[in-house]
Backbone as JSON, one array per atom type, in Angstrom:
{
  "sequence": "XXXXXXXXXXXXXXXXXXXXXXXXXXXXXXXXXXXXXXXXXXXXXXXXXXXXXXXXXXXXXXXXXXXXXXXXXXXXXXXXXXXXXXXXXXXXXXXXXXXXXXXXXXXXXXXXXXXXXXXXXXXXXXXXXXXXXXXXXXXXXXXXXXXXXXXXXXXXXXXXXXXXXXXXXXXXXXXXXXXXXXXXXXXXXXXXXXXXXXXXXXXXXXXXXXXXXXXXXXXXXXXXXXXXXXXXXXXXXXXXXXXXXXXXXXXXXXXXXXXXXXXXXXXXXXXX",
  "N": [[0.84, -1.2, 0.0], [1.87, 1.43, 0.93], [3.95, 1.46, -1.25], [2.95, 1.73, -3.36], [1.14, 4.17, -2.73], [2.9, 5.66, -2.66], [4.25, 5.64, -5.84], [1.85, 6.93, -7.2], [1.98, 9.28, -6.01], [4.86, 9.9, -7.67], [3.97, 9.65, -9.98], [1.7, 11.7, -10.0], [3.63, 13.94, -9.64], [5.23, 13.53, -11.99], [3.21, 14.22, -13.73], [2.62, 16.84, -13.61], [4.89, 18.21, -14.28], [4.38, 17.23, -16.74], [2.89, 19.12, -17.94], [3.36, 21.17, -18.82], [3.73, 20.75, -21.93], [1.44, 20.93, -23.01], [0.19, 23.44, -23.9], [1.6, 23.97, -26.07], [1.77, 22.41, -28.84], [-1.6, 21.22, -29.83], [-1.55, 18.59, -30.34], [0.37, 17.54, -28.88], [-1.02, 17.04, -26.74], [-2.1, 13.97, -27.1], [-0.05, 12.7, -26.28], [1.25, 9.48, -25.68], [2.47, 9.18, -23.33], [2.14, 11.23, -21.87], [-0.48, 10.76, -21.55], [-0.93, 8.77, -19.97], [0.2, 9.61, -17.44], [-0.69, 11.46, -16.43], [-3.43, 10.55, -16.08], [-2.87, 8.37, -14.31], [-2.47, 9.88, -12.42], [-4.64, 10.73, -11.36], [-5.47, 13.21, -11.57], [-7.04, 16.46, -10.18], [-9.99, 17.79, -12.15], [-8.87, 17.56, -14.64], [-9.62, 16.42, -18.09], [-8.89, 13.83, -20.55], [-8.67, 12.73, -23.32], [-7.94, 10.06, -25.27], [-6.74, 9.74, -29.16], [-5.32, 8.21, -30.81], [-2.84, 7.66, -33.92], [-2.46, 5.63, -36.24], [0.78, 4.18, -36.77], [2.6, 2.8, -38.98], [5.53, 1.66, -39.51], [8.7, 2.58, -37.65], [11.25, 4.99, -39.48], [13.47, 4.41, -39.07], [13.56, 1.72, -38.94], [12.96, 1.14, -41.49], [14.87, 2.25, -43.0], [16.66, 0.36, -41.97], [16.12, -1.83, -43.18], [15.94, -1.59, -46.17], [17.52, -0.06, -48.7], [17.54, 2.98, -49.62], [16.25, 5.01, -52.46], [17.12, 8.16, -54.37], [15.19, 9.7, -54.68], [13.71, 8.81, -52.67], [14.8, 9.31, -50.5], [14.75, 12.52, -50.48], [11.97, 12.87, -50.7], [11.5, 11.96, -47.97], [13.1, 13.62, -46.61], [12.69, 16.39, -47.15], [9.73, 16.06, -46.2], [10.23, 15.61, -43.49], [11.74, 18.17, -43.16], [9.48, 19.99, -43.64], [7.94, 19.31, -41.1], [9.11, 20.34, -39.3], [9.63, 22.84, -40.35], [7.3, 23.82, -39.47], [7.39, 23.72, -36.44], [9.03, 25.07, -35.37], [7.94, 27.43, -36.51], [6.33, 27.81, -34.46], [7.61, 28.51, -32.8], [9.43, 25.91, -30.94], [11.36, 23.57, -30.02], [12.51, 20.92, -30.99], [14.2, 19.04, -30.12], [15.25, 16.37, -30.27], [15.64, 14.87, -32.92], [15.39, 11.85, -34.46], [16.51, 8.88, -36.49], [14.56, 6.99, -35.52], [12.55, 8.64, -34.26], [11.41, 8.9, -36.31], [8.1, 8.32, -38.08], [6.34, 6.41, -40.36], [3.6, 6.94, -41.92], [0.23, 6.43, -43.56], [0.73, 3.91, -44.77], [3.1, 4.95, -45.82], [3.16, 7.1, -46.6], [2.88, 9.18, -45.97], [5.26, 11.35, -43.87], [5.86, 11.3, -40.26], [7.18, 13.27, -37.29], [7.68, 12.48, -34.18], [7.44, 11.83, -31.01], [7.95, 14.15, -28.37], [8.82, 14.45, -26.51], [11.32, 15.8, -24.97], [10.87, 18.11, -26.09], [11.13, 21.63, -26.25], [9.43, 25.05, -25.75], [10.2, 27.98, -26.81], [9.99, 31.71, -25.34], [10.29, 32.96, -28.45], [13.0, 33.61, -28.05], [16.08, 32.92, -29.5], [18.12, 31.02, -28.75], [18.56, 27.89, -26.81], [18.6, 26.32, -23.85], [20.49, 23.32, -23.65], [20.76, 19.9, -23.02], [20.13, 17.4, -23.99], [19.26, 15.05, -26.21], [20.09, 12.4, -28.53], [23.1, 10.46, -29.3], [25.27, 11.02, -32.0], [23.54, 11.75, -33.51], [22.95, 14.54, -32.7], [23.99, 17.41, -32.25], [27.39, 19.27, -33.11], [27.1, 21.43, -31.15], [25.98, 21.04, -28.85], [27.17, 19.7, -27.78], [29.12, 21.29, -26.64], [28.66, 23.58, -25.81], [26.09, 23.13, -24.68], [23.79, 24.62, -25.25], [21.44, 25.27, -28.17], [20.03, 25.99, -31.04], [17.13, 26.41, -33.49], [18.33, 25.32, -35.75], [19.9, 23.62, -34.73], [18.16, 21.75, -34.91], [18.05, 20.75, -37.39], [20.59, 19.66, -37.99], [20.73, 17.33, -36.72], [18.42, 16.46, -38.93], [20.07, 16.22, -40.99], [21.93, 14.21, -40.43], [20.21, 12.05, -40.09], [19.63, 12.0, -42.94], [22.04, 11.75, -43.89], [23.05, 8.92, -43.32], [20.61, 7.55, -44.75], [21.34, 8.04, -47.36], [23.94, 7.28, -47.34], [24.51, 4.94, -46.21], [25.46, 4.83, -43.93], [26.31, 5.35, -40.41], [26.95, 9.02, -39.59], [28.43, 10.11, -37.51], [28.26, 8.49, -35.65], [29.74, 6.35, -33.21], [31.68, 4.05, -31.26], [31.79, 3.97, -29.18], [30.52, 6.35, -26.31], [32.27, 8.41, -26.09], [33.85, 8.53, -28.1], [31.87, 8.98, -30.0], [31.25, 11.57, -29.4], [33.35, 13.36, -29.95], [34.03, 12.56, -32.71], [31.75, 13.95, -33.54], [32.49, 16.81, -33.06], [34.84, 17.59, -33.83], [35.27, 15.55, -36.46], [35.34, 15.47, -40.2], [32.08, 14.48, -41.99], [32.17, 11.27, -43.49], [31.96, 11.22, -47.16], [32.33, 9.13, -49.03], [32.81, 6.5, -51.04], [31.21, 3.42, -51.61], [27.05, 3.91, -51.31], [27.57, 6.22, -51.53], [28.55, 6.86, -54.14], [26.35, 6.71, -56.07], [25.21, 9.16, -55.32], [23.49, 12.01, -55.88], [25.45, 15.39, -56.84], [24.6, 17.5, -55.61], [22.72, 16.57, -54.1], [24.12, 15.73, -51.92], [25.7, 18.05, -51.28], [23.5, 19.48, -49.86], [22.89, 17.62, -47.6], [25.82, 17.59, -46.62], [25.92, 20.61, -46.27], [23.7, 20.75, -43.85], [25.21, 19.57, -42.16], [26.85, 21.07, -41.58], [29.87, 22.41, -38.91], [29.19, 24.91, -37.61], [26.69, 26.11, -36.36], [25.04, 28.61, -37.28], [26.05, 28.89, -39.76], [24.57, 26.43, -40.87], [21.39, 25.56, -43.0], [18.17, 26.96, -42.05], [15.42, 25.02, -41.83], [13.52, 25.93, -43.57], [14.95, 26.89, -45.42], [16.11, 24.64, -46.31], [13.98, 23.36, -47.26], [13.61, 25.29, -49.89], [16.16, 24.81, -51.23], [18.02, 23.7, -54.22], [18.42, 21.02, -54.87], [15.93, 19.96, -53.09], [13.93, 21.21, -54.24], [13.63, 20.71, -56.98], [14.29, 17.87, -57.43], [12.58, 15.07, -58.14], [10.3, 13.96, -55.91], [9.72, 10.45, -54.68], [7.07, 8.21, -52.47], [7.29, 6.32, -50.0], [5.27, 3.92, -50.57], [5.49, 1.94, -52.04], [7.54, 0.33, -51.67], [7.37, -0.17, -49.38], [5.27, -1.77, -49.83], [6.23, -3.99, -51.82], [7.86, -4.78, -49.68], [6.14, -6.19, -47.8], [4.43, -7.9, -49.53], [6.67, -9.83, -49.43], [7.19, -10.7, -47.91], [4.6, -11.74, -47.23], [4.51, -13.84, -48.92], [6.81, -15.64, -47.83], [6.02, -16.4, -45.73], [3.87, -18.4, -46.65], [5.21, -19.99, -48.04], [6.36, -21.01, -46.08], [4.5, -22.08, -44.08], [3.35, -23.92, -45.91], [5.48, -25.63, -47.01], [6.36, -26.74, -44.63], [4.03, -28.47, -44.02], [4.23, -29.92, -46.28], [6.58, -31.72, -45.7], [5.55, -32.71, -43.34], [3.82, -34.43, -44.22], [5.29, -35.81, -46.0], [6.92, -37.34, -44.47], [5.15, -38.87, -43.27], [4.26, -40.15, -44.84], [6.88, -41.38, -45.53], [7.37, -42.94, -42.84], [5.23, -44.57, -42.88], [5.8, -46.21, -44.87]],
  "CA": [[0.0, 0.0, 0.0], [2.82, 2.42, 1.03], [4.88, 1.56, -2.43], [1.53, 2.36, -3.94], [0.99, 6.12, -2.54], [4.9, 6.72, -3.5], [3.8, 5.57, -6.87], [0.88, 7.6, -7.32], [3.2, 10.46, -5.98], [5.99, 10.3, -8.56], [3.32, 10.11, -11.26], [1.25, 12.91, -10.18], [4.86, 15.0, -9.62], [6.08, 13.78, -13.51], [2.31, 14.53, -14.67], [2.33, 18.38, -13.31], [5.7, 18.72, -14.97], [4.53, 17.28, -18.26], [1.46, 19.88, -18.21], [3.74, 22.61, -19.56], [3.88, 20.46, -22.91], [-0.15, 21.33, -23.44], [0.24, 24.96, -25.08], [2.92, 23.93, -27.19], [0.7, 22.2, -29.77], [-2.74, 20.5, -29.17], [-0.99, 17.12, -30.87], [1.31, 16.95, -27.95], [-2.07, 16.31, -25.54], [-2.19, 12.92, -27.26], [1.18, 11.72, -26.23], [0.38, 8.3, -24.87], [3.34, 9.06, -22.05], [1.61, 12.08, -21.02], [-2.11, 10.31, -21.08], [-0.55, 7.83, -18.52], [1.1, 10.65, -16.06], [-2.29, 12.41, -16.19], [-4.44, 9.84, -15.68], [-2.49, 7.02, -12.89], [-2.3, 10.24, -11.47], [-5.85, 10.95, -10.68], [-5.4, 14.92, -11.6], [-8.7, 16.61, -10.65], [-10.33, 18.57, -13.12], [-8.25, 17.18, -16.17], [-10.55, 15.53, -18.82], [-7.91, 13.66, -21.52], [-9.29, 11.47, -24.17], [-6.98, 9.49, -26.33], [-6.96, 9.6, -30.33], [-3.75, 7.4, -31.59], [-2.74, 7.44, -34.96], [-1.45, 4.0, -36.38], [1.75, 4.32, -38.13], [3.4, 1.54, -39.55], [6.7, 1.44, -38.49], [9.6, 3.99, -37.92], [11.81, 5.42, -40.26], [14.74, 3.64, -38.42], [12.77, 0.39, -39.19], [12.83, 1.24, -42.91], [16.63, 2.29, -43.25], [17.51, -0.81, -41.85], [16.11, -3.45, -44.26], [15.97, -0.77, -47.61], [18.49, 1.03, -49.56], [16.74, 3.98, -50.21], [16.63, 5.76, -54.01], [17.22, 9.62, -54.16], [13.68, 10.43, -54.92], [12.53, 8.64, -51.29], [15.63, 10.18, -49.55], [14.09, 13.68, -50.59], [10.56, 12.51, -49.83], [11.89, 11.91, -46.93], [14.29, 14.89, -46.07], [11.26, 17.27, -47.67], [8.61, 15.43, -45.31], [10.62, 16.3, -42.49], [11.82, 19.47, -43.03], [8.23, 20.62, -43.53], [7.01, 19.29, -40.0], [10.54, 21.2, -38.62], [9.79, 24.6, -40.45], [5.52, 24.23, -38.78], [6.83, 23.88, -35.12], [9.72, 25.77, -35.4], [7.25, 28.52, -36.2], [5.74, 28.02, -33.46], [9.1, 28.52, -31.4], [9.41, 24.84, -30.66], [12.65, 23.2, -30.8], [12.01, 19.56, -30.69], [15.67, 18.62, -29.67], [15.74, 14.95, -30.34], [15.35, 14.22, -33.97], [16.36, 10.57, -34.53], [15.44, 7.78, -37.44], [13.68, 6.13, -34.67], [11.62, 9.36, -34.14], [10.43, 9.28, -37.38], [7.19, 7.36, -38.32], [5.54, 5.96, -41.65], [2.21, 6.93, -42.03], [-0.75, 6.11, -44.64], [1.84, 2.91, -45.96], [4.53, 4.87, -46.17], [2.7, 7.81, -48.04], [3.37, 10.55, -45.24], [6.46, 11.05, -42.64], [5.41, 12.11, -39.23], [7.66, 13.72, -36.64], [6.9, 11.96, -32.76], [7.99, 11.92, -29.34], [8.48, 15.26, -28.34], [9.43, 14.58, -24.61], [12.25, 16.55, -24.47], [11.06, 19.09, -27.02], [10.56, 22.79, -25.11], [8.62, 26.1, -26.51], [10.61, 29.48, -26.33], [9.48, 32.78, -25.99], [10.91, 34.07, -28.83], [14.46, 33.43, -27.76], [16.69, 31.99, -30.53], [18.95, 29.84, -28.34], [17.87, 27.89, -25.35], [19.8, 25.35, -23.1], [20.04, 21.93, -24.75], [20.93, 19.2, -22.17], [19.7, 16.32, -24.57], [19.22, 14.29, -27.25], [20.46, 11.08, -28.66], [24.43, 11.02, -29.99], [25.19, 10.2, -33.5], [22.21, 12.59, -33.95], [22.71, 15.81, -31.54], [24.61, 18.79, -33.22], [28.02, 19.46, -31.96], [27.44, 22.78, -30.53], [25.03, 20.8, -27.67], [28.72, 19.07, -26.78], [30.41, 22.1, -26.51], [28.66, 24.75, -24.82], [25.1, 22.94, -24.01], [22.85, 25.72, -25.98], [21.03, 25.0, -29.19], [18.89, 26.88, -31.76], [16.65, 25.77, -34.01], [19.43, 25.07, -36.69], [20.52, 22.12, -33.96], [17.68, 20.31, -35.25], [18.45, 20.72, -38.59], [21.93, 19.11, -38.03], [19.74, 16.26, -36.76], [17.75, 16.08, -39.83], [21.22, 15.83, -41.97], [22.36, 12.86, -39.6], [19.35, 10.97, -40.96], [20.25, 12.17, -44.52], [23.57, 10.98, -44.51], [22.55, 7.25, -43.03], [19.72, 7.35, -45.93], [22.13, 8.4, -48.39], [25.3, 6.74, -47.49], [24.3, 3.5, -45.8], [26.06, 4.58, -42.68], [26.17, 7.11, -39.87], [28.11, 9.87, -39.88], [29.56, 10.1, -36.47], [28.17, 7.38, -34.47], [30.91, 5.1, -33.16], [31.31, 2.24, -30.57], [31.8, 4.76, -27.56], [29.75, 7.88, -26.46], [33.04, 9.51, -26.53], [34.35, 8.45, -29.61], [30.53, 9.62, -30.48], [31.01, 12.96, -29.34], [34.69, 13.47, -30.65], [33.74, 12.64, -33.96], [30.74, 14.91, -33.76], [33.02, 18.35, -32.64], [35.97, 17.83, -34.82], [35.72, 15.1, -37.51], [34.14, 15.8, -41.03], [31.44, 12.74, -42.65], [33.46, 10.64, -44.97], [31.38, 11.36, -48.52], [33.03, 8.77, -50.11], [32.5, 4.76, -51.15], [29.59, 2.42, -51.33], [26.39, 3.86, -51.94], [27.71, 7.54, -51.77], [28.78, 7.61, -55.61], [25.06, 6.54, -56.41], [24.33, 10.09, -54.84], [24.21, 13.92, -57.3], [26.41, 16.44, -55.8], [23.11, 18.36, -55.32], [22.02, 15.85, -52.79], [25.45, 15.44, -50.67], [26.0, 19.73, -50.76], [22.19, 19.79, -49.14], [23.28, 17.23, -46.26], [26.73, 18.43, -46.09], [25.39, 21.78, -45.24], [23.16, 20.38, -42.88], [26.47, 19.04, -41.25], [28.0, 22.01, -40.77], [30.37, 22.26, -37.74], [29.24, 25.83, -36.88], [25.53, 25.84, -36.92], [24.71, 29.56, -38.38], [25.6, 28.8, -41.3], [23.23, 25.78, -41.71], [19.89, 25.95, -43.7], [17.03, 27.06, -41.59], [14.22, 24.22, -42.1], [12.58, 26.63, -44.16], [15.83, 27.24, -46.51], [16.22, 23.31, -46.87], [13.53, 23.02, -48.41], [13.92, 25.9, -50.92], [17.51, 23.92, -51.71], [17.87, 23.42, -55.53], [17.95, 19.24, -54.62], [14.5, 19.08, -52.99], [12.67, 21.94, -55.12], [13.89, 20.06, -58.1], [13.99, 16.52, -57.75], [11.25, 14.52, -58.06], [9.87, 12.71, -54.68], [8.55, 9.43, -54.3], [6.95, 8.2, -51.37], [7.55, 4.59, -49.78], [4.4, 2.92, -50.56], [5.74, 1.14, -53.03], [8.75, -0.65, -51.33], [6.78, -1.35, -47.89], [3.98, -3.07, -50.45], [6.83, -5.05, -51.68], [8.54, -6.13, -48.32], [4.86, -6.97, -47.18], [4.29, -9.12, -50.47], [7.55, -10.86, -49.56], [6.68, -11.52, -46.17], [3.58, -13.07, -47.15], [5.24, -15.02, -49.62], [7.89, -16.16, -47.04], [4.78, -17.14, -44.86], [2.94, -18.97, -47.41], [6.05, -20.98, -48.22], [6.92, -21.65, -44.87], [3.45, -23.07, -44.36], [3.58, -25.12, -47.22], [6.74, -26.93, -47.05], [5.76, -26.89, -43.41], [2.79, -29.44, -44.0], [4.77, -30.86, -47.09], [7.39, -32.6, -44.71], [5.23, -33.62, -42.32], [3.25, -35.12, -44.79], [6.22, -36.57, -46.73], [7.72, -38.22, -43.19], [4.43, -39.68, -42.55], [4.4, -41.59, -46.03], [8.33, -42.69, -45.49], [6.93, -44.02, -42.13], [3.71, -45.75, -43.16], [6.79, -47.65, -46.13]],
  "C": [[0.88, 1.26, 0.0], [3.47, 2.91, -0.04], [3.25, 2.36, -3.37], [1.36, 3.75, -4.13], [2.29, 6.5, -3.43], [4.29, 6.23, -4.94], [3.02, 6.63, -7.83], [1.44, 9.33, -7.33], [3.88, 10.83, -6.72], [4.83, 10.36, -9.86], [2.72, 11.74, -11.3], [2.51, 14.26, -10.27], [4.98, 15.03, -11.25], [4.66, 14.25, -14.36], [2.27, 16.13, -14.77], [3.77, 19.01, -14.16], [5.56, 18.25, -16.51], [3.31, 18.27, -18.85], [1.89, 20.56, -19.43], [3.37, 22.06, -21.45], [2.01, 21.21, -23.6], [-0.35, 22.32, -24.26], [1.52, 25.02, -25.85], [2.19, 23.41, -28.84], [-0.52, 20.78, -29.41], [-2.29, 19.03, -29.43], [-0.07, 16.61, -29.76], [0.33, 16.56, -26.17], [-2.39, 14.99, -26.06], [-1.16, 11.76, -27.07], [0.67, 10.82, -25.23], [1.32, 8.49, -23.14], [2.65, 10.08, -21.31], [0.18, 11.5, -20.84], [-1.35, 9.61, -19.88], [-0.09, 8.41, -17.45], [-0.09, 11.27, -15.61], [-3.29, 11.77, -15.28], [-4.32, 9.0, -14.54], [-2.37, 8.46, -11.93], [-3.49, 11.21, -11.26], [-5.8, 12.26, -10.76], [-6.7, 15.52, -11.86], [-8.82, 17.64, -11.44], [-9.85, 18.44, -14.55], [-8.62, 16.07, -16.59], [-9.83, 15.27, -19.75], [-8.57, 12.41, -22.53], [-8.27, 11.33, -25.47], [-7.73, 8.59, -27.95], [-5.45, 9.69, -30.79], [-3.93, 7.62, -32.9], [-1.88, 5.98, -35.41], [-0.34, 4.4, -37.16], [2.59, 2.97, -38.32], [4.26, 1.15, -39.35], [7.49, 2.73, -38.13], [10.63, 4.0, -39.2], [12.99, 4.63, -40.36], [14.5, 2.19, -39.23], [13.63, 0.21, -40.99], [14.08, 1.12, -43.57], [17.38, 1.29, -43.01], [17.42, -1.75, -42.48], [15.68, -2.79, -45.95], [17.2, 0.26, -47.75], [17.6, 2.19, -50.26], [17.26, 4.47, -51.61], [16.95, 7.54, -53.36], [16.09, 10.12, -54.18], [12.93, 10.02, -53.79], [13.43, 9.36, -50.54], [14.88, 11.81, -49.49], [12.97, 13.81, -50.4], [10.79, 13.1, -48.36], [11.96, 13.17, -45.91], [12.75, 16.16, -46.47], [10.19, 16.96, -46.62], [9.2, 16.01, -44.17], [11.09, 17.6, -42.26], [10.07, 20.54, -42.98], [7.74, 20.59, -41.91], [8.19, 20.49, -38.94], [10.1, 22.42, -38.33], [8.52, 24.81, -39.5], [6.19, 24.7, -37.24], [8.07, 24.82, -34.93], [9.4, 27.76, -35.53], [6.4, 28.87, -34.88], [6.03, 27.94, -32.02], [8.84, 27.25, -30.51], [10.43, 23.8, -31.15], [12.54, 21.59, -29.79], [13.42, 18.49, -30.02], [16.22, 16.75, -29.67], [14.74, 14.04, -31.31], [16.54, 13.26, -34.23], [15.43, 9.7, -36.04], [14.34, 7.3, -36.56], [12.41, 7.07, -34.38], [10.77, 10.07, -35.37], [9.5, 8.18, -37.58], [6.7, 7.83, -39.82], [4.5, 5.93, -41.38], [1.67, 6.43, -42.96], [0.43, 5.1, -45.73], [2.87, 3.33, -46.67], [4.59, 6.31, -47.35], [2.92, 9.42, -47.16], [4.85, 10.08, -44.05], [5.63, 11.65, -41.86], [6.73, 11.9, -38.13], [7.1, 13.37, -34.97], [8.03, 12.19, -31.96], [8.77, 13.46, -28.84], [8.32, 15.62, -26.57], [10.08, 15.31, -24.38], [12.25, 17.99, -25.46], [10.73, 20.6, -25.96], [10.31, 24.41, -26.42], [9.71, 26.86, -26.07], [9.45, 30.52, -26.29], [10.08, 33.69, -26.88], [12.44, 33.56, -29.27], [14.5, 32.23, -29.02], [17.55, 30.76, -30.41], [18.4, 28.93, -26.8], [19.31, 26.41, -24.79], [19.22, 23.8, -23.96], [20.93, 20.93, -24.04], [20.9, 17.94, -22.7], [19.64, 15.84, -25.93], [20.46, 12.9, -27.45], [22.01, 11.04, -29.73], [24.35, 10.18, -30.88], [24.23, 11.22, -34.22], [22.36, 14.4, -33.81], [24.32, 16.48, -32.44], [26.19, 19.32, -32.22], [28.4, 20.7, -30.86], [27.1, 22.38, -28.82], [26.4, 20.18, -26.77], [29.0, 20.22, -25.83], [29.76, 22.83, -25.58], [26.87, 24.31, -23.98], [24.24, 23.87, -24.11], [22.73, 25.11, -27.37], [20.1, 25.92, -29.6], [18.13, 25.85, -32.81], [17.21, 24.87, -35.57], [20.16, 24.17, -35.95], [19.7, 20.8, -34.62], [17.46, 19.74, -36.54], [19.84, 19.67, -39.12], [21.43, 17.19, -38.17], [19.44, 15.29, -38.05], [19.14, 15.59, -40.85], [21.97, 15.12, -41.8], [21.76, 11.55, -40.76], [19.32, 10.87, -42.21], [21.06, 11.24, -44.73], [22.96, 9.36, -44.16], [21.97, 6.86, -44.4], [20.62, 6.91, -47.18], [23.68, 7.73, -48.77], [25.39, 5.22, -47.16], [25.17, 3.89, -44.49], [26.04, 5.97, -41.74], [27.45, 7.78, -40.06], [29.06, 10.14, -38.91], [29.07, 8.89, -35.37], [28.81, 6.51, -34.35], [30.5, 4.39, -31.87], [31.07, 2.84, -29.06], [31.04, 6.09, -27.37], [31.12, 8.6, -26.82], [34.18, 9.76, -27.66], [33.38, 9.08, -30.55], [30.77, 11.26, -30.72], [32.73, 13.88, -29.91], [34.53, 13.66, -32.27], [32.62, 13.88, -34.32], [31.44, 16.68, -34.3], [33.87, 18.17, -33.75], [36.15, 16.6, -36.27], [34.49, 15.44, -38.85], [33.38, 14.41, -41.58], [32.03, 12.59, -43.88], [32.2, 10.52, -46.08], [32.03, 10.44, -49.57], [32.96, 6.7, -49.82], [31.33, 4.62, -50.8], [28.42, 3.61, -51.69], [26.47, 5.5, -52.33], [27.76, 8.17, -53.15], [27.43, 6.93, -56.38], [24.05, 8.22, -56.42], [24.77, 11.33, -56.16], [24.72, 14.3, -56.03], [24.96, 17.01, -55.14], [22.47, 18.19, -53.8], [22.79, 15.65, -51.75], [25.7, 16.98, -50.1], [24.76, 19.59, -49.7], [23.05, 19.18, -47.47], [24.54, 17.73, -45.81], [26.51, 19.65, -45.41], [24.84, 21.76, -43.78], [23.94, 19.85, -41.71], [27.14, 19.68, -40.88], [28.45, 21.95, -39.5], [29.16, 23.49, -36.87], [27.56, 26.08, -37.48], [24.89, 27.48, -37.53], [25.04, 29.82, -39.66], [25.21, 27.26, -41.88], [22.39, 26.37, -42.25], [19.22, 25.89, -42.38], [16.36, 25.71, -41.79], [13.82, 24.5, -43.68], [13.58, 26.79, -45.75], [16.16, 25.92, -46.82], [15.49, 23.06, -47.68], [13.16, 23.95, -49.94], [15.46, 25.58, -51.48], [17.33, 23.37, -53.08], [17.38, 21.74, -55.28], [16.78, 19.34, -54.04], [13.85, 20.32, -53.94], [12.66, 21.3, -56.21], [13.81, 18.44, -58.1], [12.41, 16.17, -57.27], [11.14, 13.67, -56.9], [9.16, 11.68, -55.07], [8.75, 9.2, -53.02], [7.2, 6.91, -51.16], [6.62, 3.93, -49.49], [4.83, 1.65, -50.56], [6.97, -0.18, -52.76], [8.14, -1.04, -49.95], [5.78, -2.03, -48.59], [5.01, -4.14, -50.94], [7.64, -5.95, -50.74], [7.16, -6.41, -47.85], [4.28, -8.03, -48.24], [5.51, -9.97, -49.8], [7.38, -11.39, -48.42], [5.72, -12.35, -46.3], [3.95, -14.19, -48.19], [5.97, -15.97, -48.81], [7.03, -16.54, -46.22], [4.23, -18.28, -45.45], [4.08, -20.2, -47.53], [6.16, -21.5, -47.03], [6.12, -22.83, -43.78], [3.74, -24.03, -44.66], [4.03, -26.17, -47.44], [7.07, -27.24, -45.82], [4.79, -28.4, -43.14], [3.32, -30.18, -44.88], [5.79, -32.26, -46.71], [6.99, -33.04, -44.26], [4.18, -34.8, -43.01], [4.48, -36.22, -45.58], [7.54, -37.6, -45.53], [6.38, -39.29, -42.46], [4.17, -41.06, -43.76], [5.26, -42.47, -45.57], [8.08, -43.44, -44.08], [6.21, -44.87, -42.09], [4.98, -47.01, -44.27], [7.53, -48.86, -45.22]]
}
């Protein structure tokens, strides 16, 4: 009973500190982490009704069993920069853009931008303290001096570029501090494997996005006025999650098959 109250306690404490998220945008009253802080913690007067969206998998998901083309990379990179430039207008610096925090919507026909736990509103202000995010990802200014602007989460977005684009990350290594080493002082190797598949067009964009010194990244807003996405043509990734879901059910169907074929063909050679 005792562990109980303390229970009840630390929720209602982490629910009153996830309030602030509420006037940031009405989409962030559906986070399922904040329905559960709200609600185990019995908060009177707060009425929360949950409307999920299904998404299919994450982005992460996708990168790991597809070689993306240039025309889904820019989907892609375009899809996200759009949800960037919306909350970014609405002084909201989401601070921990990852593949994993991207989701496949409508089969792969929209990107959506999630988990915005550690994301925080300004007023205004162009830089704010930046304590977080996930390395391999996180911009190296957040190393250095632990301040970020909204051009941190841009750096982000040109993390997940390069992966897309190159088949590998750009600074994520075996140690956080081989992580964060590489981040501050080494540049992303542009070179071998699926890199000479890529136009210059499309490596300048993420390169930029990699800059060391983040004022002179692209804005959100100036990414996607970038000759490479105004100009190339997007596709979206229906078309390659309808074929890994044909092959899956193929790889089912067989597995069935020659499943019941054996056991049928061991019950003959025993009946001989």
């Amino acid at each position: 009973m005792r562990r109980s109250q303390h229970c009840r306690g630390v929720f209602a404490h982490e629910a009153r500190g996830c309030l602030h998220k509420l006037p940031i945008m009405p989409s962030c009253a559906k986070e399922p982490e904040l329905q559960g802080h709200c609600l185990a913690a019995n908060l009177p007067g707060l009425h929360l009704f949950t409307l999920q969206e299904k998404c299919d998998r994450s982005l992460k998901d996708f990168l790991g069993s597809h070689s993306a083309s240039e025309p889904q990379i820019a989907f892609i990179v375009s899809s996200i920069m759009q949800g960037l430039a919306h909350i970014h207008q609405q002084h909201v610096f989401h601070r921990d853009i990852t593949d994993g925090n991207i989701l496949l919507a409508d089969c792969g026909r929209r990107v959506v931008i999630c988990d915005f736990d550690l994301s925080v509103q300004t007023s205004g202000a162009s830089e704010v303290v930046w304590r977080c995010g996930t390395p391999g990802f996180v911009a190296p200014e957040i190393f250095i001096k632990r301040r970020g602007t909204a051009r941190s989460d841009v750096f982000s977005v040109g993390a997940i570029a390069f992966f897309a684009a190159c088949g590998k990350h750009a600074f994520m290594r075996e140690t956080y501090k081989a992580t964060c080493h590489a981040t501050i002082n080494e540049e992303p190797d542009f070179w071998g494997g699926q890199v000479l598949q890529r136009s210059p067009a499309c490596l300048s964009l993420i390169d930029n996005m990699l800059c060391k010194q983040g004022f002179l990244r692209p804005s959100a807003a100036e990414a996607l006025m970038s000759d490479w996405l105004d100009q190339t043509e997007k596709q979206d990734l229906s078309k390659a999650l309808l074929r890994t879901q044909k092959l899956v059910n193929v790889r089912g169907w067989c597995k069935r098959n020659l499943g019941c074929f054996n056991l049928r063909y061991a019950g003959q050679t025993s009946a001989e």
